[in-house]
Each structure stands twice: as structure tokens, then as C-alpha cells.
N, C-alpha and C positions, 0 to 999 in steps of 0.2 A: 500535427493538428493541435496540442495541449503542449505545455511546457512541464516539466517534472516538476513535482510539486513536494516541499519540504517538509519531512516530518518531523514537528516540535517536540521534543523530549518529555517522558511523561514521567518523572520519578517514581521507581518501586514498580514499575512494569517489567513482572518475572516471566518466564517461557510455564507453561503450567505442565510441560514434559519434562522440560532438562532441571527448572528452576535456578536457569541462567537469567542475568536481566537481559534484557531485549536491546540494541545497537544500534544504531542508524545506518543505513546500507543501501544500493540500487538493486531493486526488484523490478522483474518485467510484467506489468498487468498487460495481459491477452485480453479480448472481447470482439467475437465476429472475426475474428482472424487478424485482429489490428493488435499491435501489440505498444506498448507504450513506456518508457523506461519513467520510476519514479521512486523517489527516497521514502522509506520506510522503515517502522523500528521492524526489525526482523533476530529472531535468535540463532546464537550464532553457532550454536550448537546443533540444533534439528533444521532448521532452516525456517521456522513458521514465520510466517509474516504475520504484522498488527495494521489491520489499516482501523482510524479512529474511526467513529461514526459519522463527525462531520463529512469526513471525504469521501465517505461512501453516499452518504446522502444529498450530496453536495456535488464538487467539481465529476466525481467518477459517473455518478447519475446523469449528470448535463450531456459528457461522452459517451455513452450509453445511450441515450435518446440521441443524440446527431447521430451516430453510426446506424440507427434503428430508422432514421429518416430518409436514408441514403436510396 
């Protein structure tokens, strides 16, 4: 349905557990049982994923409302 979408490097973006910096990596966002492969900084230590606000508010919202319109 969506295309994995790139996560632009955020310099000094630390894990606030490990106080690793955070990596660029493929994470699976679920939502309604759909699940969606998409790069993200993530640490690589606990595994926490960073999604920015735009993408949250933005492209992952858009998928969120079409899955909700189905």
C-alpha cells in the first residue's frame, strides 16, 4: 500500500536508556493488523525506535485513516 519511507539522520539523537546514538535500520509498523516495513533511527542497543513527528503526523496518519476507511 505505502512505500518505506527514509529516515533522515538527526545528529546527537541518543537512546535516553542505553545513551547509544540511534542508527538507521528496518522496523515493522503494525496498525489494524497491517503491518508495513519502514526505515527508522532505532537503537541499537534496546531496540527503541524514533519515528519523527512529521511522519507521524503526516505519511503514517494518511495510513491510518485509509486503513480506518476500509
Amino acid at each position: 500500500m505505502t512505500e518505506p519511507t527514509s529516515a533522515a539522520p538527526e545528529p546527537g539523537l541518543l537512546c535516553a536508556k542505553c545513551q547509544l546514538p540511534l542508527a538507521a535500520g528496518k522496523v515493522e509498523a503494525s496498525y489494524l493488523g497491517n503491518t508495513f516495513p519502514v526505515d527508522l533511527l532505532r537503537c541499537p542497543g534496546c531496540g527503541f525506535t524514533y519515528v519523527p513527528e512529521e511522519l507521524a503526523l503526516g505519511k503514517m496518519l494518511q495510513v491510518e485513516q485509509a486503513l480506518e476507511d476500509k
